[in-house]
C-alpha positions as CSV (number, residue, x, y, z in Angstrom):
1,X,0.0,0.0,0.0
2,X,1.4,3.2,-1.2
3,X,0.2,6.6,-0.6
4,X,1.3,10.2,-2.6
5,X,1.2,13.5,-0.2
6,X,0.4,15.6,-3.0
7,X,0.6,19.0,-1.0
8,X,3.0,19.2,1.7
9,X,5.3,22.3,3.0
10,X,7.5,20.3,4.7
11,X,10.5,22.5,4.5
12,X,9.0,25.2,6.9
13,X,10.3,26.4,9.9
14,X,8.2,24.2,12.3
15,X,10.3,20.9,10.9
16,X,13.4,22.6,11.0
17,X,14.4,20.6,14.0
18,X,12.9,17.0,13.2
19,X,12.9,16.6,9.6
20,X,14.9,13.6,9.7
21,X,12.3,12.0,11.6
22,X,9.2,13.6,10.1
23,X,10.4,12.0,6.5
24,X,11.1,8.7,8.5
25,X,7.9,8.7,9.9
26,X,6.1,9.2,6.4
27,X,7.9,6.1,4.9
28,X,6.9,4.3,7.8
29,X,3.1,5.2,7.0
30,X,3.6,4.2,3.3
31,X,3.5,7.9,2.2
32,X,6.3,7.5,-0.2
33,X,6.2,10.7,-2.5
34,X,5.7,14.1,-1.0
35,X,4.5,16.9,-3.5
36,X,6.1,20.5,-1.8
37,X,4.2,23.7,-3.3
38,X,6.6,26.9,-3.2
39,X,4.6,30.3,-1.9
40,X,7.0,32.9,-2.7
41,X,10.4,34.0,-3.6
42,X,11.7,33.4,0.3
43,X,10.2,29.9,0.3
44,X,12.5,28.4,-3.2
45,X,16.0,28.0,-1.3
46,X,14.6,25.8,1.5
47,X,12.0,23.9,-0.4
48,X,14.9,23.2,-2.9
49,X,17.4,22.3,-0.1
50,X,14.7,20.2,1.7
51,X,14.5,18.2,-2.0
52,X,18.5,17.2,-1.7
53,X,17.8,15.6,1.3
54,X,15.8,12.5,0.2
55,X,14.2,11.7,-3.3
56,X,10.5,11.4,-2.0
57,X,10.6,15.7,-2.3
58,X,8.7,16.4,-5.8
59,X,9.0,20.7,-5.5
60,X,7.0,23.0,-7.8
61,X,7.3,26.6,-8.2
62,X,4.7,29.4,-7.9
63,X,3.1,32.6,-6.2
64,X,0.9,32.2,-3.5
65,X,-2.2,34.5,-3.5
66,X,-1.6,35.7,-0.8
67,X,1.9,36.6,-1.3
68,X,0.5,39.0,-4.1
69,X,1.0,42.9,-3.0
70,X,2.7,45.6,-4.5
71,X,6.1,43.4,-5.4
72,X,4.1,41.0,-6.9
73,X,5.2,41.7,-10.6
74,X,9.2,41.1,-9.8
75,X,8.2,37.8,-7.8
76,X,7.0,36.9,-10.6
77,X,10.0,37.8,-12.6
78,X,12.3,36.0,-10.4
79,X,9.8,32.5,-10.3
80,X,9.5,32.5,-14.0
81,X,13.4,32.9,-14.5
82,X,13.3,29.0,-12.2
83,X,10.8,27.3,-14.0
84,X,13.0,25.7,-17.0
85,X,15.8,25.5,-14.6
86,X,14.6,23.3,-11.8
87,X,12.5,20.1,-12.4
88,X,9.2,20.6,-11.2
89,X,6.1,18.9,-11.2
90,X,3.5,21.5,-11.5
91,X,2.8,25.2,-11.1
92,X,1.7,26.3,-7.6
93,X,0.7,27.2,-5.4
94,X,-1.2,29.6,-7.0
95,X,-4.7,31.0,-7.0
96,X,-7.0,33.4,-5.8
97,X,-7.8,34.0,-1.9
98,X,-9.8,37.1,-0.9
99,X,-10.9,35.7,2.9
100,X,-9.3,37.9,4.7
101,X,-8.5,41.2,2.2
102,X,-10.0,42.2,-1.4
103,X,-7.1,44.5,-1.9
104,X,-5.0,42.6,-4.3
105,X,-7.9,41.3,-6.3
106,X,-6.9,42.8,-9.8
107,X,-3.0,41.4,-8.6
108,X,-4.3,38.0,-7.7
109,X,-6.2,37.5,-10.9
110,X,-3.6,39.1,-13.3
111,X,-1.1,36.7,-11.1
112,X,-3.2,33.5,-11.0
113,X,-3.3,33.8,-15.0
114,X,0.0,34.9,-16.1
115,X,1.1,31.4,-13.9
116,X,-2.0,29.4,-15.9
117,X,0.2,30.2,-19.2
118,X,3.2,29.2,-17.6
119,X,1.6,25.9,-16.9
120,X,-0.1,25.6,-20.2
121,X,3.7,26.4,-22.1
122,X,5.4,23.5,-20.5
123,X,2.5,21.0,-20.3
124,X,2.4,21.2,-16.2
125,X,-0.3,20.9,-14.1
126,X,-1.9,23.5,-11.3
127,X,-2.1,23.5,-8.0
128,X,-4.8,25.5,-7.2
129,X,-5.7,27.3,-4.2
130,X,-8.9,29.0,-4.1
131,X,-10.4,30.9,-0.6
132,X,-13.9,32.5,-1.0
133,X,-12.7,33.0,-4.8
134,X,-14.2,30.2,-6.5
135,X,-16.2,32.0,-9.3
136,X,-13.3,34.4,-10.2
137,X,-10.8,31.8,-10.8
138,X,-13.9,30.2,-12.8
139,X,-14.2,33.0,-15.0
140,X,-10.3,32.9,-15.4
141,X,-9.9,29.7,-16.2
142,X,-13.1,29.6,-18.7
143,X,-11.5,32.5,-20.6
144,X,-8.2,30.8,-20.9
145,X,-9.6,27.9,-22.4
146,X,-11.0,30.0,-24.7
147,X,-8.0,31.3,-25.6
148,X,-6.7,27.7,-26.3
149,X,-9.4,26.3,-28.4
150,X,-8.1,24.4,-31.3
151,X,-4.3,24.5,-30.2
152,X,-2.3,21.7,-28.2
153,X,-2.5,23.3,-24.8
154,X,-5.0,22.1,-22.0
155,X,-5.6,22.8,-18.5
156,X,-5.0,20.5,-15.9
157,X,-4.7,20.2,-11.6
158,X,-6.2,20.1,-8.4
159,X,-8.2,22.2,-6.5
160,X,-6.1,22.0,-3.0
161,X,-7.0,21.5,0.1
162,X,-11.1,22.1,-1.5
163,X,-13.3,24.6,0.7
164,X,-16.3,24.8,-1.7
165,X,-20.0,23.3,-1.9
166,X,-21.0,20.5,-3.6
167,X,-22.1,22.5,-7.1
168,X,-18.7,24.0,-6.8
169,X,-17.0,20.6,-6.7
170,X,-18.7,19.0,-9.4
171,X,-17.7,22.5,-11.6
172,X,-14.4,21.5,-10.5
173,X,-14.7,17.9,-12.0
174,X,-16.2,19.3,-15.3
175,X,-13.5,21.7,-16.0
176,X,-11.2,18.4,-15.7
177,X,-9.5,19.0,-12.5
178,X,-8.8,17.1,-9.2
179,X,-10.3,17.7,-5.6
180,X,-7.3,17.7,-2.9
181,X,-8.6,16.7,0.2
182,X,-7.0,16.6,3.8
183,X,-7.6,16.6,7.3
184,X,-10.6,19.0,7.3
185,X,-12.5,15.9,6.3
186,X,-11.8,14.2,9.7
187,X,-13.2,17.4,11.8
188,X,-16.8,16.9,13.7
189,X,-20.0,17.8,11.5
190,X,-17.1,18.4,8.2
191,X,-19.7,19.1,5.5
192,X,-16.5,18.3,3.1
193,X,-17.8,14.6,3.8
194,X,-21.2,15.1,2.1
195,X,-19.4,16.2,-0.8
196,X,-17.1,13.1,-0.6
197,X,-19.8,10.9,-0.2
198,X,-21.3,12.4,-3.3
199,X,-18.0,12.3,-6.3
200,X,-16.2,9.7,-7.6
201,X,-13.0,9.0,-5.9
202,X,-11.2,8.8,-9.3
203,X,-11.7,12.9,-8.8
204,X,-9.9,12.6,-5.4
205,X,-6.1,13.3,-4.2
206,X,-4.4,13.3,-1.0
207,X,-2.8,15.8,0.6
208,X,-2.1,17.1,4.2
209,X,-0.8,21.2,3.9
210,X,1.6,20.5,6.8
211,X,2.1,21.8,9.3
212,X,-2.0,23.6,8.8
213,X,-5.1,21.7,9.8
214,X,-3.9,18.4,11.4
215,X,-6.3,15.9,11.1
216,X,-8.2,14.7,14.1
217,X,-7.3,13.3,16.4
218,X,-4.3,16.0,15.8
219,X,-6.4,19.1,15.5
220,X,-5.2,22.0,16.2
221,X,-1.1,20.6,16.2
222,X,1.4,20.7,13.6
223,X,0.0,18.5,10.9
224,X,3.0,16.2,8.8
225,X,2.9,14.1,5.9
226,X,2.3,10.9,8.3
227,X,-0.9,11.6,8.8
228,X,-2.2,10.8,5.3
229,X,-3.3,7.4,5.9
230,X,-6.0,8.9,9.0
231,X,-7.7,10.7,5.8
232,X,-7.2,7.5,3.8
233,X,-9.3,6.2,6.1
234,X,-11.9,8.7,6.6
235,X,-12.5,8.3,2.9
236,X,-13.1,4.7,2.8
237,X,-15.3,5.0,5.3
238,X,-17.2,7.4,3.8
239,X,-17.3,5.2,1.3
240,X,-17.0,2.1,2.7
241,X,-14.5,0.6,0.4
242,X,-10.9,-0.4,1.5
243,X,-8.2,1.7,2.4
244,X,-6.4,-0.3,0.3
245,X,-8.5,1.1,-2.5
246,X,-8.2,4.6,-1.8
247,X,-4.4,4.3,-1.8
248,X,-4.3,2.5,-5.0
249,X,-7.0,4.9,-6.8
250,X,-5.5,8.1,-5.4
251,X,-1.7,7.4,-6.1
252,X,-2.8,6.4,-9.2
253,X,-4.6,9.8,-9.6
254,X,-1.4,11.9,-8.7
255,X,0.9,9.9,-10.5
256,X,-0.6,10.3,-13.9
257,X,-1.5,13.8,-12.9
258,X,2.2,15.0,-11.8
259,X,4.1,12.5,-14.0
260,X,5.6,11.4,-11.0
């Protein structure tokens, strides 16, 4: 039984002391390929250092959302200079997040689908993260595919970490793009289960967003890519087929997504 983190940030500062045994750990829960999304230009060196230290690190490169401010132009300089010089496995994290402030939302989108081309130029998929933003990234990514009708580019990723309603998920699905799904699922009264209960779980990947939102009984501690399997399990609960099945289906899944 093998399982794929597919959204890990493993080289912050909370593993700084233990990463040795954080990566140990993993192995020794089957979680045998860990997926690190980059979130701005201070975040490369260590994500790229943490990836010498054991081959299980897959890094990508991108700008978070809420990185975006008034520097957000040269960050993107800087990322795009990486992207044909490091060997990544998809663009992100990117996105559009406007939770906590609507300043940046011209930035956000005019970042989100400068990074979309990026993607679509080398053939890499997105990782997507989208905070009470769902209808404008949407609208961005309905207009780029317009843009690439009747040419060789597509669209491809996962929705990370997925916050959305059911109608939103199944938009997700249509557009041709995974749901990432992690320890929010475990929490009491999760609605995310409903929505679970109700998609395939060929549409599904596995992630954790260590060190954020530990599953339970972890809740509210520094989450690591260990904990997969307690979501595995969750899910096939949910819907009540083997955990041996969700691992297969759901590596599977981010495999042929990430060409890993």
């Amino acid at each position: 039984m093998n399982f794929i983190d597919t959204h890990s940030h493993l080289y912050a500062q909370e593993f700084k002391e233990d990463i040795s045994q954080t990566i140990l750990r993993a192995k020794e829960a089957n979680v045998n390929k860990i997926l690190l999304p980059n979130i701005d230009i201070a975040s490369i060196e260590p994500m790229l250092e943490l990836c010498k230290l054991d081959d299980c690190f897959h890094p990508m490169l991108g700008l978070h959302p809420t990185s975006v401010d008034n520097t957000y132009l040269d960050q993107l300089r800087e990322i795009e200079l990486l992207l044909d010089k490091v060997n990544i496995c998809a663009i992100g994290e990117i996105g559009i997040d406007l939770y906590w402030d609507k300043t940046f939302i011209e930035e956000q989108t005019i970042a989100f689908e400068r990074q979309v081309h990026w993607a679509m130029d080398r053939n890499l998929p997105l990782v997507i993260h989208v905070r009470k933003g769902f209808e404008e990234v949407f609208q961005s990514i309905e207009r780029l595919k317009k843009e690439i009708k009747g040419c060789d580019k597509s669209l491809k990723g996962v929705f990370h970490c997925f916050s959305g309603d059911l109608n939103q998920a199944k938009k997700v699905i249509e557009m041709g793009f995974k749901i990432g799904i992690g320890g929010v699922l475990t929490f009491k009264n999760a609605k995310l289960a409903d929505i679970v209960r109700e998609i395939d779980i060929e549409h599904i990947l596995l992630e954790t967003d260590a060190p954020y939102l530990a599953p339970s009984p972890f809740r509210g501690k520094r989450n690591e890519s260990s904990y997969i399997p307690i979501i595995a399990e969750k899910i096939s609960e949910i819907k009540n087929i083997r955990i041996e099945e969700v691992a297969s289906i759901t590596t599977n899944s981010a495999q042929k997504l990430f060409s890993i």
